[in-house]
C-alpha positions, 0 to 999 in steps of 0.5 A: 500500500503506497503512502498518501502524498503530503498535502500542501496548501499556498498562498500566493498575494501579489506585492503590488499593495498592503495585504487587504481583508480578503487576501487575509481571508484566503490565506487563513483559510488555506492556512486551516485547510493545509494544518486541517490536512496535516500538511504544509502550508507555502507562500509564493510571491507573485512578483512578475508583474513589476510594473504593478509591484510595490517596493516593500510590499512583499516584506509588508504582505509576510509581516501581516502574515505572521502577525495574524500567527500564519506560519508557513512551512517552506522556503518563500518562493519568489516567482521572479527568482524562477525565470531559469527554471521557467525556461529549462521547463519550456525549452524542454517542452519546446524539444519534444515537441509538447508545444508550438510557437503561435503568433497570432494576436489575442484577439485573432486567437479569440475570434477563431477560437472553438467553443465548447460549453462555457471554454474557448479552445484555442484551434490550432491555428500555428500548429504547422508553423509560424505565419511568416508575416508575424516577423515582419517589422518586429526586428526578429522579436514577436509575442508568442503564444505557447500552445500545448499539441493538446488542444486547452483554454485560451488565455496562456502565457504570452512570451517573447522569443526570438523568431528563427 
């Protein structure tokens, strides 16, 4: 008989202001559910927004935190420290050929998109390569949507690669 998997609760606040009643909320519930589970709570700062992240503010959301006796169990995680990982993660996907570059816009992703129940699926449309007018004027740079050969929802990072 295998053992049951550890259970691990997060919170994960953007620093981009003080921690408000609601976050407070979030975090005390995922708190309780992880202790309640025994098992261990993370905290990871969502701080890859930089234009909306406000200096201090990560320091500000954890001294809340602890102040209301919420402890967590691990390491914080700081997305933006992750990058490196991020980027093997993707360039191994990109290798076994688990994703695609598509570049087409959000709204041309939207207007063609399959609708199924209340789910936007993106078609596929790049699947076979890259239209080559996205390179135009772009320098050699262009928003690139990463999509998964399995078909899923609308609305996954955009990354900007260079194009080849």
């Amino acid at each position: 008989m295998s053992t049951p998997a550890l259970y691990r609760g997060r919170f994960a606040p953007s620093p981009t202001g003080p921690l408000h009643f609601g976050s407070l909320v979030t975090a005390a519930c995922s708190y309780l559910d992880a202790k309640y589970h025994q098992g261990k709570w993370l905290v990871r700062i969502e701080d890859l927004d930089t234009p909306r992240t406000i200096k201090g503010a990560a320091d500000e959301i954890l001294s809340m935190l602890e102040a209301y006796g919420l402890q967590w169990d691990e390491n914080i995680i700081y997305q933006s420290q992750r990058t490196a990982a991020y980027e093997e993660t993707f360039h191994r996907l990109y290798e076994t050929g688990a994703v695609y570059p598509c570049a087409c816009s959000s709204k041309e992703i939207a207007d063609s998109a399959l609708h199924r129940g209340n789910e936007f699926v993106y078609p596929g449309t790049c699947r076979n390569g890259v239209r080559t007018s996205a390179r135009d004027g772009l320098g050699g740079f262009a928003p690139i949507l990463i999509c998964p050969v399995m078909p899923s929802r609308v609305g996954m990072a955009i990354l900007k690669m260079k194009m080849e």
